[in-house]
MITIPA-58470 format. One record per residue: x, y, z of N, C-alpha, C in turn. Coordinates in nm, 4 decimals. Layout:
<sites>
<nx->X, ny->Y, nz->Z, cax->X, cay->Y, caz->Z, cx->X, cy->Y, cz->Z>;
...
</sites>
This chain:
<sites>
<nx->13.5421, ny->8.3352, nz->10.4261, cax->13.5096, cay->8.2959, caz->10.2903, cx->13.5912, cy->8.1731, cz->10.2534>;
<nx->13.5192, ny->8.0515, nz->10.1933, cax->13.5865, cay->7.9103, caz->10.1330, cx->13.6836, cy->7.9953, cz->10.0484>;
<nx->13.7687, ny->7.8778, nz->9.9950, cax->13.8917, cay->7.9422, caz->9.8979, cx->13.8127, cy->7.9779, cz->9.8000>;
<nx->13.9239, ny->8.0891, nz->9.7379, cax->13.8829, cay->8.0910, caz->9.5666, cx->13.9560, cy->8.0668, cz->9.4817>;
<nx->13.9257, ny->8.0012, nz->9.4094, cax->13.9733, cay->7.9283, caz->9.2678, cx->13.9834, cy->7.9566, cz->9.1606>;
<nx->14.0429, ny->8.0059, nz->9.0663, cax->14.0065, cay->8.0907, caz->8.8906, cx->14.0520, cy->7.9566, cz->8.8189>;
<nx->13.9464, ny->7.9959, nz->8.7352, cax->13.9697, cay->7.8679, caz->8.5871, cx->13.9217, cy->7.9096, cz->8.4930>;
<nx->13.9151, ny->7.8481, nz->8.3953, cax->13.8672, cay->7.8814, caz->8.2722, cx->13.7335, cy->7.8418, cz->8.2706>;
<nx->13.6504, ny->7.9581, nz->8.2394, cax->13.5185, cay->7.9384, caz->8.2138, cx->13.4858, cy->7.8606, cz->8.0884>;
<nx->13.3660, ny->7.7488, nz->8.1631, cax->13.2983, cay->7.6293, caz->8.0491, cx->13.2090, cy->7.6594, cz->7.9792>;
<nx->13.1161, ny->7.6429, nz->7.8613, cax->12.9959, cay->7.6179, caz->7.8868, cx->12.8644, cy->7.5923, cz->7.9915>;
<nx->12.9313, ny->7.4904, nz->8.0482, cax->12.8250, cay->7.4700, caz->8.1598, cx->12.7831, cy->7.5541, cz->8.2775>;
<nx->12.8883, ny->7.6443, nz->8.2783, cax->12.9163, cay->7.7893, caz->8.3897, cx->12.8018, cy->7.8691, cz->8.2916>;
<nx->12.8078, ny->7.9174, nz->8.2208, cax->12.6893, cay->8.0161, caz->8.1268, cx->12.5656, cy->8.0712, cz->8.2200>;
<nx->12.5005, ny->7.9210, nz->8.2529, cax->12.4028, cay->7.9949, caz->8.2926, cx->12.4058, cy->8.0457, cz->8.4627>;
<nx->12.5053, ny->7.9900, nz->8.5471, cax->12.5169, cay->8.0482, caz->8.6797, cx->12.6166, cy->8.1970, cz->8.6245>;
<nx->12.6727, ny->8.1986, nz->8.5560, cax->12.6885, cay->8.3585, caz->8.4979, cx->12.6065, cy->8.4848, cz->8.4632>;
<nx->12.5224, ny->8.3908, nz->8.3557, cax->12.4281, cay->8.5361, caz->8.3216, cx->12.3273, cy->8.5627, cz->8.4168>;
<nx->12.3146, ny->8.4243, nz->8.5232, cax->12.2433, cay->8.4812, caz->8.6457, cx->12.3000, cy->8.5590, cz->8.7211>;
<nx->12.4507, ny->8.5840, nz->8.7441, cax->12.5372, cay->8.6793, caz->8.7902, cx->12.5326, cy->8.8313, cz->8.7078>;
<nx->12.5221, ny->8.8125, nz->8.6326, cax->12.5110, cay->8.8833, caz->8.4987, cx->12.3893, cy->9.0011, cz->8.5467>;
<nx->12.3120, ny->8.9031, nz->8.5482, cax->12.1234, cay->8.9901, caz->8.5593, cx->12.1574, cy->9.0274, cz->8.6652>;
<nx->12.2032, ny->9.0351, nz->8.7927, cax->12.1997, cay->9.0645, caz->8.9250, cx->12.2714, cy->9.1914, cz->8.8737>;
<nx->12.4074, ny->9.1737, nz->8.8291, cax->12.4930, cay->9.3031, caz->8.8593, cx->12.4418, cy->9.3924, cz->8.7980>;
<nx->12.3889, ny->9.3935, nz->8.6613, cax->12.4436, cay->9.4610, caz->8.5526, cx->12.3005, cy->9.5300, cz->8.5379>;
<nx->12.2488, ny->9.6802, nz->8.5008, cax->12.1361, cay->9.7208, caz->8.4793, cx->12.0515, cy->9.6586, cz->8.2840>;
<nx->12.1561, ny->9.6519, nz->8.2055, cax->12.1451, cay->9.5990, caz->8.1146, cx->12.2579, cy->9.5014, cz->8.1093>;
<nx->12.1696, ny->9.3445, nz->8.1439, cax->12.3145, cay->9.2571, caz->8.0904, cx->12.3067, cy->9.1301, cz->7.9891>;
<nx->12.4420, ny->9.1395, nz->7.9386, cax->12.4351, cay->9.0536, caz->7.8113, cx->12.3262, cy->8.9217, cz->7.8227>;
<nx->12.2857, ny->8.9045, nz->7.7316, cax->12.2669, cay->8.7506, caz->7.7139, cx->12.3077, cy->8.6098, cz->7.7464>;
<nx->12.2810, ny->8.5745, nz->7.7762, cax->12.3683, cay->8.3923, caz->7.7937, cx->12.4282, cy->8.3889, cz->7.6454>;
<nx->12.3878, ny->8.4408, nz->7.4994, cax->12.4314, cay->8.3725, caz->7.3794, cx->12.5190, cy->8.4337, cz->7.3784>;
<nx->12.5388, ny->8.5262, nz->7.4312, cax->12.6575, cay->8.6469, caz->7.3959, cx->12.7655, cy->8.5634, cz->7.4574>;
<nx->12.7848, ny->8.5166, nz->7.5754, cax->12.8470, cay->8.3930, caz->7.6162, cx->12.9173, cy->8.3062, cz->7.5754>;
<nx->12.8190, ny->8.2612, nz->7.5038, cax->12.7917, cay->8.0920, caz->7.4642, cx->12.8882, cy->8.1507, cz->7.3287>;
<nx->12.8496, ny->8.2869, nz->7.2558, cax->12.9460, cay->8.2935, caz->7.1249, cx->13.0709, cy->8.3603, cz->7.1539>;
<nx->13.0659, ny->8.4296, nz->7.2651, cax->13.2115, cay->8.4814, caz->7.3309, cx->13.3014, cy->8.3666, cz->7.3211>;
<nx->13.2858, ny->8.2681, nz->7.4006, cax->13.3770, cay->8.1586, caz->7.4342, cx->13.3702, cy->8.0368, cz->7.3268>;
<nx->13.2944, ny->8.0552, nz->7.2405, cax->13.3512, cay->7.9763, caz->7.0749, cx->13.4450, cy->8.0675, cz->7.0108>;
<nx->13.4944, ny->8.1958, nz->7.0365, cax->13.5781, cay->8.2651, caz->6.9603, cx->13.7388, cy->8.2124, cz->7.0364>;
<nx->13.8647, ny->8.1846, nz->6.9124, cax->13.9383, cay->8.1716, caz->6.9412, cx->14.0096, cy->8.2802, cz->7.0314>;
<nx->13.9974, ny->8.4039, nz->6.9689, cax->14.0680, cay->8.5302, caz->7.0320, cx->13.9946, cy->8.5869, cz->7.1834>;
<nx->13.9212, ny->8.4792, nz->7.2376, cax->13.9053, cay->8.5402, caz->7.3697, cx->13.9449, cy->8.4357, cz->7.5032>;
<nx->13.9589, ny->8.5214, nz->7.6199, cax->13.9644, cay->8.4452, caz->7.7105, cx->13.8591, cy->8.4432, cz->7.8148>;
<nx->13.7964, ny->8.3834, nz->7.9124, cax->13.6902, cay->8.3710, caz->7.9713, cx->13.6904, cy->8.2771, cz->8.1015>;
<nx->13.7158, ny->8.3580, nz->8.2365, cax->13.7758, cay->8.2944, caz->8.3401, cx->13.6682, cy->8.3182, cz->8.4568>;
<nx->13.6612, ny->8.2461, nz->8.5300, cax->13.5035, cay->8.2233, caz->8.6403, cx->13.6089, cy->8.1953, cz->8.8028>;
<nx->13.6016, ny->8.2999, nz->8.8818, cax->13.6331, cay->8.2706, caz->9.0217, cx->13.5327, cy->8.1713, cz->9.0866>;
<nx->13.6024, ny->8.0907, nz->9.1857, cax->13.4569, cay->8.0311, caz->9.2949, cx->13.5353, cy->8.0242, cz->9.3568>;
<nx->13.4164, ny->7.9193, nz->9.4766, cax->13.4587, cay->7.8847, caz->9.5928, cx->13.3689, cy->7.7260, cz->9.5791>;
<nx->13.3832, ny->7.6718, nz->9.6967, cax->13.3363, cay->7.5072, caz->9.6528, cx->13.1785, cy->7.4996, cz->9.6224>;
<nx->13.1016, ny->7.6093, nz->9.6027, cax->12.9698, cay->7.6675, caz->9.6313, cx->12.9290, cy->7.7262, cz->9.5372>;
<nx->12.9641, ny->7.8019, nz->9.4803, cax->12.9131, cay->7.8604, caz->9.3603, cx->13.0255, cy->7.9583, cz->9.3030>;
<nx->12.9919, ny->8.0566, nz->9.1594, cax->13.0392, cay->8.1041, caz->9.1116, cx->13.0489, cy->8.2554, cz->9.1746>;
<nx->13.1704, ny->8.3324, nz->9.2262, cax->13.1407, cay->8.4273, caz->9.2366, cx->13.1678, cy->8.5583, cz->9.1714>;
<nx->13.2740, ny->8.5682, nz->9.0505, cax->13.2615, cay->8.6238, caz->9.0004, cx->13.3538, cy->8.6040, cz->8.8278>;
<nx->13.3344, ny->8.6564, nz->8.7459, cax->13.3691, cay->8.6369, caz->8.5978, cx->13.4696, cy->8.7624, cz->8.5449>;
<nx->13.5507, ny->8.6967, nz->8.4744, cax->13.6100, cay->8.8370, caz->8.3501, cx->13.6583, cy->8.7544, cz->8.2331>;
<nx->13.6308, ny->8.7924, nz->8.1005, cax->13.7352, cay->8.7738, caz->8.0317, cx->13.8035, cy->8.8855, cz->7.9175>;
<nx->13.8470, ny->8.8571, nz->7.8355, cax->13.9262, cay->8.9394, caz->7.7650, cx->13.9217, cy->8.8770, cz->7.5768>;
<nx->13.9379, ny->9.0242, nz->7.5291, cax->13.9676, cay->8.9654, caz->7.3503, cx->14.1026, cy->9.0430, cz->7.3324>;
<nx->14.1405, ny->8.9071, nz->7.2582, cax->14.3058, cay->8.9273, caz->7.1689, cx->14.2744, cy->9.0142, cz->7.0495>;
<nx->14.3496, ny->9.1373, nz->7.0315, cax->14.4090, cay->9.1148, caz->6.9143, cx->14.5503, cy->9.2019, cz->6.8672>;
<nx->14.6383, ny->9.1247, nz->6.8224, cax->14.7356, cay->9.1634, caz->6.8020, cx->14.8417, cy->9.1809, cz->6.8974>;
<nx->14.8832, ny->9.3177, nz->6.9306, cax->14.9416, cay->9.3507, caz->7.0852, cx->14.8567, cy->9.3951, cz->7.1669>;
<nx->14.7274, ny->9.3804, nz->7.1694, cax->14.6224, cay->9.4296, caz->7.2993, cx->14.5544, cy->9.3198, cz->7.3410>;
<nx->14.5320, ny->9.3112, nz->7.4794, cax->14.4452, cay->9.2467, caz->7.5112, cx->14.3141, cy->9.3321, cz->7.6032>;
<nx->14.2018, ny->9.3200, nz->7.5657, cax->14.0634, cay->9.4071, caz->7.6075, cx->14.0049, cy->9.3421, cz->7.7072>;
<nx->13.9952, ny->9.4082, nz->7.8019, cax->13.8927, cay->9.3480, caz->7.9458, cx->13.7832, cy->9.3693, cz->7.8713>;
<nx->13.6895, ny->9.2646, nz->7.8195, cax->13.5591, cay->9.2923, caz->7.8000, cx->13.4246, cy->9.2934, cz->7.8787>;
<nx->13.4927, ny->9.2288, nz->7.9618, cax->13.3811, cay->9.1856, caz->8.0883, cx->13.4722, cy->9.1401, cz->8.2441>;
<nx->13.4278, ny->9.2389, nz->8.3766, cax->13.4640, cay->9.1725, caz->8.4631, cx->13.3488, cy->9.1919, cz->8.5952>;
<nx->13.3528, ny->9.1106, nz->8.6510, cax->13.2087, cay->9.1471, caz->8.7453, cx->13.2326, cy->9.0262, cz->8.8733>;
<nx->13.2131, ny->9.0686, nz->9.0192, cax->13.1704, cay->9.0042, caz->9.1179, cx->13.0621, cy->9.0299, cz->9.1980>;
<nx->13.0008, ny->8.9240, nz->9.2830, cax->12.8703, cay->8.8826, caz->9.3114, cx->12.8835, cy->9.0164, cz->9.3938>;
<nx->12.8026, ny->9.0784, nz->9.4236, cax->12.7571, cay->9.1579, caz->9.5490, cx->12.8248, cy->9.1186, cz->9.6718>;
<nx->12.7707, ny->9.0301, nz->9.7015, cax->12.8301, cay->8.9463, caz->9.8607, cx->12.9511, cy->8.8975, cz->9.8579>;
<nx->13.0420, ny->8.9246, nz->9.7368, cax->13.1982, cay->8.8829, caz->9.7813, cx->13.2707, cy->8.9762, cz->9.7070>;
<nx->13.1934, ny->9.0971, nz->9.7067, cax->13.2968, cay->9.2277, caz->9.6854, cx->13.3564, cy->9.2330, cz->9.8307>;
<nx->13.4656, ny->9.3330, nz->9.7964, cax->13.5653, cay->9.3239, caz->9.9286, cx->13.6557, cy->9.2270, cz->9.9789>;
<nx->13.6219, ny->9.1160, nz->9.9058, cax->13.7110, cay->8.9904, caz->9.9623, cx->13.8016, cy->8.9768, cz->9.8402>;
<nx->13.8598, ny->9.0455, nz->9.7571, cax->13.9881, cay->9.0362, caz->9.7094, cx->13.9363, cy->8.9589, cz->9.5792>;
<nx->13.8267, ny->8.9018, nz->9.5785, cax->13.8022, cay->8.8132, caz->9.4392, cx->13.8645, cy->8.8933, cz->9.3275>;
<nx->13.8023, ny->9.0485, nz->9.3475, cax->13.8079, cay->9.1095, caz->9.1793, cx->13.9520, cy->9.1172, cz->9.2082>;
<nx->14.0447, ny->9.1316, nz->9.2666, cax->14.2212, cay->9.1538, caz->9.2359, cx->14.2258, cy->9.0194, cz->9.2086>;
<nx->14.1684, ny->8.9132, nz->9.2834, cax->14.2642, cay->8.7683, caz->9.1786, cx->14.1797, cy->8.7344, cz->9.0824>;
<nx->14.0606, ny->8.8011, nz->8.9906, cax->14.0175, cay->8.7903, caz->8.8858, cx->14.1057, cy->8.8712, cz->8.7841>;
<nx->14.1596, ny->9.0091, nz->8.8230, cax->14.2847, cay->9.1010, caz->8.7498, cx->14.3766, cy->8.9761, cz->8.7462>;
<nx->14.4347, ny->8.9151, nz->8.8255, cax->14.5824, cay->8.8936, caz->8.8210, cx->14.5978, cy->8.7519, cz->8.7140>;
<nx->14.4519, ny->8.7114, nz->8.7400, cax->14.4169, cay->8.6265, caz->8.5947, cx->14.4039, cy->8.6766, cz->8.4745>;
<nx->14.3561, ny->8.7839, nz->8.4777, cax->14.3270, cay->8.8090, caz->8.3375, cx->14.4747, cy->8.8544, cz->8.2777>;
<nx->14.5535, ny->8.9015, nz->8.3774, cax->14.6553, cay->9.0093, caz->8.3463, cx->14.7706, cy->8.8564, cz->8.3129>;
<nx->14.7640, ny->8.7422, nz->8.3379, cax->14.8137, cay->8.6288, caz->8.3041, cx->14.8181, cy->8.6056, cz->8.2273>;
<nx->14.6709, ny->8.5659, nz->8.1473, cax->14.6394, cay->8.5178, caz->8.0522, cx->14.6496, cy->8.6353, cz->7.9380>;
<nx->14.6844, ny->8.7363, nz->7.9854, cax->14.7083, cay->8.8700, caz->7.8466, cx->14.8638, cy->8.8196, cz->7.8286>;
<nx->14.9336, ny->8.7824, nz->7.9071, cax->15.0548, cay->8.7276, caz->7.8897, cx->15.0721, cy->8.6642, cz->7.8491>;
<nx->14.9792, ny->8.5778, nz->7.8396, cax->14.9894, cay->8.3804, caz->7.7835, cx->14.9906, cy->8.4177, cz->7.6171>;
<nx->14.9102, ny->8.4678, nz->7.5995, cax->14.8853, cay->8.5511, caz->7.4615, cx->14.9682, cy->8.6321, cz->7.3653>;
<nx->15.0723, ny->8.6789, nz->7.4672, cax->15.1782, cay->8.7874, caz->7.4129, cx->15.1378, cy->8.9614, cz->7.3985>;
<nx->14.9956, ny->8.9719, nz->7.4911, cax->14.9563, cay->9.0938, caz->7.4586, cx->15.0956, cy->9.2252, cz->7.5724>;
<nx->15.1069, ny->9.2957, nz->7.4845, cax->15.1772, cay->9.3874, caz->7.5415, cx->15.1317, cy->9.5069, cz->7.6155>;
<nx->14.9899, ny->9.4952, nz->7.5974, cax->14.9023, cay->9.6109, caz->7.6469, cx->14.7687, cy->9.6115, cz->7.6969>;
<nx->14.6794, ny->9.6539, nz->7.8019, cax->14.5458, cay->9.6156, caz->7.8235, cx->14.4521, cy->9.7042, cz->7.8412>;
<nx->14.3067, ny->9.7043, nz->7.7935, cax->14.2573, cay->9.7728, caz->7.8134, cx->14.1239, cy->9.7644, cz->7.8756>;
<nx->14.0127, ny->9.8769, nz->7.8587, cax->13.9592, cay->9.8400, caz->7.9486, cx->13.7907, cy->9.9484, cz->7.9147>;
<nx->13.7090, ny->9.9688, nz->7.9401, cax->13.6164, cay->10.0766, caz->7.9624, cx->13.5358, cy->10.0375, cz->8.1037>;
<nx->13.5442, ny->10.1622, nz->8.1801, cax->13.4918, cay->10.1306, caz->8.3548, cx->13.3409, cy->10.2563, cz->8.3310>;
<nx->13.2546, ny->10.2319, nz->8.3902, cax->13.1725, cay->10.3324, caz->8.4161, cx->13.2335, cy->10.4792, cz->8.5081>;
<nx->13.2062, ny->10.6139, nz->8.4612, cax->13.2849, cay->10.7206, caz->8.5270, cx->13.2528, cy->10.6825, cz->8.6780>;
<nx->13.1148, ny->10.6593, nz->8.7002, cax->13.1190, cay->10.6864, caz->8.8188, cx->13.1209, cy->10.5200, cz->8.9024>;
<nx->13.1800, ny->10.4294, nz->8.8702, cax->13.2327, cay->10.2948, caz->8.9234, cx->13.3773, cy->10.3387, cz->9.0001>;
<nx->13.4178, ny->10.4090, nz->9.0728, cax->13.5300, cay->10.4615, caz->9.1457, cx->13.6007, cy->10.3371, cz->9.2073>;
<nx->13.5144, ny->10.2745, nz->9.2515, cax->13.5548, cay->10.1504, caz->9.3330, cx->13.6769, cy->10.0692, cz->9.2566>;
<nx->13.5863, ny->10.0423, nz->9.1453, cax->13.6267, cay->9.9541, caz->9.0411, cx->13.7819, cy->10.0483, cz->8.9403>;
<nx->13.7749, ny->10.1388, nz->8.9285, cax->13.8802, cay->10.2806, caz->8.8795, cx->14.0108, cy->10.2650, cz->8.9678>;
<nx->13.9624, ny->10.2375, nz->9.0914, cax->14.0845, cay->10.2586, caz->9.2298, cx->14.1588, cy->10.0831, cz->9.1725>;
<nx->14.0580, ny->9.9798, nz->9.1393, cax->14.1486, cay->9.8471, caz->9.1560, cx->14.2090, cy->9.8779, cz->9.0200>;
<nx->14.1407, ny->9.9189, nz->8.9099, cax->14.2552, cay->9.9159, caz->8.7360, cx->14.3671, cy->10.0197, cz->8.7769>;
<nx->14.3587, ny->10.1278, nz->8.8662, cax->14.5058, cay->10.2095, caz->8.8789, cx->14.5740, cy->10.1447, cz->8.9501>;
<nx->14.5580, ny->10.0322, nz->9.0999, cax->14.6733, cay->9.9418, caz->9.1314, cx->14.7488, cy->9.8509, cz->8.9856>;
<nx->14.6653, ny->9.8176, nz->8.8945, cax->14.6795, cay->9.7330, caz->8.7710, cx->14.7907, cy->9.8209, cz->8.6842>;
<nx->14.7893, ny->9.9489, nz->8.6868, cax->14.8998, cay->10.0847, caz->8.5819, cx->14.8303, cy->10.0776, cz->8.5291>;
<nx->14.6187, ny->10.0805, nz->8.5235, cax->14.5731, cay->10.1555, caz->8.4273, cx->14.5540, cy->10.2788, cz->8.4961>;
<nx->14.6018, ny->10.3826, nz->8.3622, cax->14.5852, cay->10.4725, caz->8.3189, cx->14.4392, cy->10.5859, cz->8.2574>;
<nx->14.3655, ny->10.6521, nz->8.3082, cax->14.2526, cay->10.6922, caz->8.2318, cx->14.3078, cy->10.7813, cz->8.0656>;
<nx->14.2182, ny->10.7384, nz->7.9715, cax->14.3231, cay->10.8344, caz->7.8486, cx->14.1881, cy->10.8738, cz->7.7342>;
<nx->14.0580, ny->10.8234, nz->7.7734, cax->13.9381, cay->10.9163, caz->7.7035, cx->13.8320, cy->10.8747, cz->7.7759>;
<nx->13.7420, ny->10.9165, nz->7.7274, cax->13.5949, cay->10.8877, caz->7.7494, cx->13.4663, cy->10.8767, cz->7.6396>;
<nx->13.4084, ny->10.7546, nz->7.6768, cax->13.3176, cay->10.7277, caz->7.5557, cx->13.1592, cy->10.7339, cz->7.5843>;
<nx->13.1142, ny->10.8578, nz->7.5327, cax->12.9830, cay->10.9049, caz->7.5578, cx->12.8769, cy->10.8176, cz->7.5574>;
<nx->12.7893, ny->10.8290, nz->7.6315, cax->12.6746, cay->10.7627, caz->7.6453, cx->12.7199, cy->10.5732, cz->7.6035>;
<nx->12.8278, ny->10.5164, nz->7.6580, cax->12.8510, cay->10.4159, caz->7.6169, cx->12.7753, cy->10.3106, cz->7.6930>;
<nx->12.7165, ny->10.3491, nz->7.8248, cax->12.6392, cay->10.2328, caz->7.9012, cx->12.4829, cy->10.2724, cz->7.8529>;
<nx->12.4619, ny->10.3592, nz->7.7805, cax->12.3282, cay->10.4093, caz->7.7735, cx->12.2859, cy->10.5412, cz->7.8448>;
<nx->12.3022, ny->10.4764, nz->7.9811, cax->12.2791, cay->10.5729, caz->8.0788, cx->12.3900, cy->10.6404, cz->8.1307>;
<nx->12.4989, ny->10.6047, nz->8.0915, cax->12.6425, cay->10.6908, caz->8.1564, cx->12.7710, cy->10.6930, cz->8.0733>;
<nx->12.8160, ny->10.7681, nz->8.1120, cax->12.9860, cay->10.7805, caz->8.0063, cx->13.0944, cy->10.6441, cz->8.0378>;
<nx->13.1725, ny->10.5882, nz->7.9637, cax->13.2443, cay->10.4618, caz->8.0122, cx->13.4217, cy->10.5977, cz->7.9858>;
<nx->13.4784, ny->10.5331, nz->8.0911, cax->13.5938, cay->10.5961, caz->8.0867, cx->13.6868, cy->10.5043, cz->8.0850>;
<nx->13.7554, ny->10.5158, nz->7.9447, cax->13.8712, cay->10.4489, caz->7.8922, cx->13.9785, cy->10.4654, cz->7.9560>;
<nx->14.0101, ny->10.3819, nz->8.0084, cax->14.1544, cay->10.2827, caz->8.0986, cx->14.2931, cy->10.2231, cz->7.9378>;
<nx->14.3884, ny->10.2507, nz->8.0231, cax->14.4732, cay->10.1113, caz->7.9313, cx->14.6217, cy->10.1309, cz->8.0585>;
<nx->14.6919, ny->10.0046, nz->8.0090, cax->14.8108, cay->9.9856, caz->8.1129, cx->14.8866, cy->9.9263, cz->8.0044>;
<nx->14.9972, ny->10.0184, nz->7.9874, cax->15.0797, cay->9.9771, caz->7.8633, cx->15.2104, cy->9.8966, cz->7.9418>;
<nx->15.2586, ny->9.8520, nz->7.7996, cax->15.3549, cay->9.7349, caz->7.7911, cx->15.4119, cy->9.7151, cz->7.9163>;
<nx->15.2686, ny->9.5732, nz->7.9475, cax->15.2566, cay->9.5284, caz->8.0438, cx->15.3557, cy->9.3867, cz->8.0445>;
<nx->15.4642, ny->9.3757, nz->7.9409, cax->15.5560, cay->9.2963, caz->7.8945, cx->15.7001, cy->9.2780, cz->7.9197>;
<nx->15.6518, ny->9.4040, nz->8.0247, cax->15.8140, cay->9.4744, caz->8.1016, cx->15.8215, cy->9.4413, cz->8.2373>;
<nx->15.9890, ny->9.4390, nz->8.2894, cax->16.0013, cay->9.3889, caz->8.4133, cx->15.9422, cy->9.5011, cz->8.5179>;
<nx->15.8946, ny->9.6089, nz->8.5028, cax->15.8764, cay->9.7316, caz->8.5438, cx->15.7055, cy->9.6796, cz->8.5486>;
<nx->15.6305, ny->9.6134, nz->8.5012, cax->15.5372, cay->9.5781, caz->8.5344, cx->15.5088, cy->9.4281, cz->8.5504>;
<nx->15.6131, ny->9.3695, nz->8.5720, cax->15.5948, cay->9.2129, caz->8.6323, cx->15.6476, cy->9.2482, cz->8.8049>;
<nx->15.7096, ny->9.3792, nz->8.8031, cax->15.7441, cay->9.3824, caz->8.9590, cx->15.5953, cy->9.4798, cz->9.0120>;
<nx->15.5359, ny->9.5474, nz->8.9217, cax->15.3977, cay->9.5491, caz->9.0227, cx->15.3231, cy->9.4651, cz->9.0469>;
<nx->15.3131, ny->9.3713, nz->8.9101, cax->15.2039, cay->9.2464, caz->8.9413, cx->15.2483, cy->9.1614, cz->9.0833>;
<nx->15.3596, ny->9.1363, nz->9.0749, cax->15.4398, cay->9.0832, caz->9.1596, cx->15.4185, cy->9.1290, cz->9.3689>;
<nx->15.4089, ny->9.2632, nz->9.3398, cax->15.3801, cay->9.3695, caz->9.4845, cx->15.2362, cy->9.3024, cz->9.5059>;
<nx->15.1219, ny->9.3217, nz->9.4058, cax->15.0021, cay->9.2519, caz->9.3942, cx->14.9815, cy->9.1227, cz->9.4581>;
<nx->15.0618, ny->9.0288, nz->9.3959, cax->15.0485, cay->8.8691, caz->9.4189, cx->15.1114, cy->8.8759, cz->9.5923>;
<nx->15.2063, ny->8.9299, nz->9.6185, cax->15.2424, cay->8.9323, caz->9.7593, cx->15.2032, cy->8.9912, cz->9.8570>;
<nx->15.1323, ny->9.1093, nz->9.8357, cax->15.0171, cay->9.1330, caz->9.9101, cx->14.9229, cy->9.0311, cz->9.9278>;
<nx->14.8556, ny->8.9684, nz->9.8268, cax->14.6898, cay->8.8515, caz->9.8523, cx->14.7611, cy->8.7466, cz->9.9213>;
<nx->14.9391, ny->8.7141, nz->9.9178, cax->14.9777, cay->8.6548, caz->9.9832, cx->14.9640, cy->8.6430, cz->10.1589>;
<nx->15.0185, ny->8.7460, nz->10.1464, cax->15.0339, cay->8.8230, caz->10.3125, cx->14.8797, cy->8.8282, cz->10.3690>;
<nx->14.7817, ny->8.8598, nz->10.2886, cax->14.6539, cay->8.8842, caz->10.3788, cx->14.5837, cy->8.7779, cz->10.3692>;
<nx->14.6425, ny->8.6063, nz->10.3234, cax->14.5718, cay->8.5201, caz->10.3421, cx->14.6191, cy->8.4843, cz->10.4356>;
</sites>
C-alpha cells in the first residue's frame, strides 16, 4: 500500500467521501451533511489517502470537555492496513488540539472489529442506544481524561507500534 497521509478534510474531498460514504454505510449521510459539518466551527473533519485516492474519513464535534467521534469509516479494500488506527490517532490529536478531556463515540453492537480498535483507544462500553442505526442498537463507547500522562503513554504504545510495523 502507497503511504498514508491524514489532513484536514476540504470541501473539494465531499464528494470522493460521500462516495465512500454510499459504499460503506447502509444508510449514509448526505454530501450536505458534509458540506454543513465542516462550516461548523466546533468540528473537526480529517480524510486519510494515499497519492490515489481517499481512503478513509473521521471527524469529531467539540463541546466543552468532550470531544464526539461523529463519523469514522475506511474503504473496504484498505481495512486491515492500519488506516483506521492512524485515522484514531488523528482524531485523538486533534481532541487534544481542542482541550477535550474526554471522547466519545457510538459503534454498532455488532461492528466487533471496529469495538476491538476503540478498546486499544481506553474506550470503554458504558450504555446502549436502541434502535439508533434503525436497524441495530449503537453501543456507547467513551475514553476518559484522555488529558493524562496515563493516556499519552498508551497513545504513545500506539504510535510505536505503526512505527515498528512500517
Amino acid at each position: 500500500m502507497a503511504e498514508v497521509s491524514i489532513r484536514t478534510m476540504e470541501r473539494s474531498d465531499i464528494p470522493d467521501v460521500a462516495a465512500l460514504e454510499a459504499v460503506i454505510y447502509p444508510t449514509p449521510w448526505a454530501p450536505r451533511v458534509f458540506f454543513d459539518e465542516l462550516a461548523m466551527d466546533n468540528r473537526r473533519y480529517l480524510v486519510a489517502e494515499n497519492t490515489t485516492s481517499i481512503l478513509g474519513y473521521g471527524g469529531l464535534l467539540i463541546v466543552d470537555g468532550d470531544a464526539h467521534i461523529t463519523t469514522i469509516a475506511v474503504a473496504p479494500e484498505s481495512r486491515g492496513k492500519k488506516v483506521g488506527v492512524r485515522l484514531m490517532l488523528a482524531l485523538v490529536d486533534a481532541a487534544l488540539a481542542a482541550q477535550a478531556r474526554h471522547l466519545t463515540l457510538e459503534v454498532r453492537v455488532s461492528n466487533t472489529s471496529a469495538q476491538g480498535l476503540y478498546e486499544r483507544f481506553g474506550f470503554e462500553p458504558v450504555g446502549r442506544r436502541k434502535n439508533y442505526y434503525q436497524d441495530e442498537d449503537a453501543l456507547v463507547m467513551w475514553a476518559t481524561d484522555i488529558d493524562t500522562d496515563a493516556y499519552a503513554e498508551r497513545i504513545s504504545v500506539i504510535r510505536r507500534g505503526m512505527e515498528e510495523a512500517a
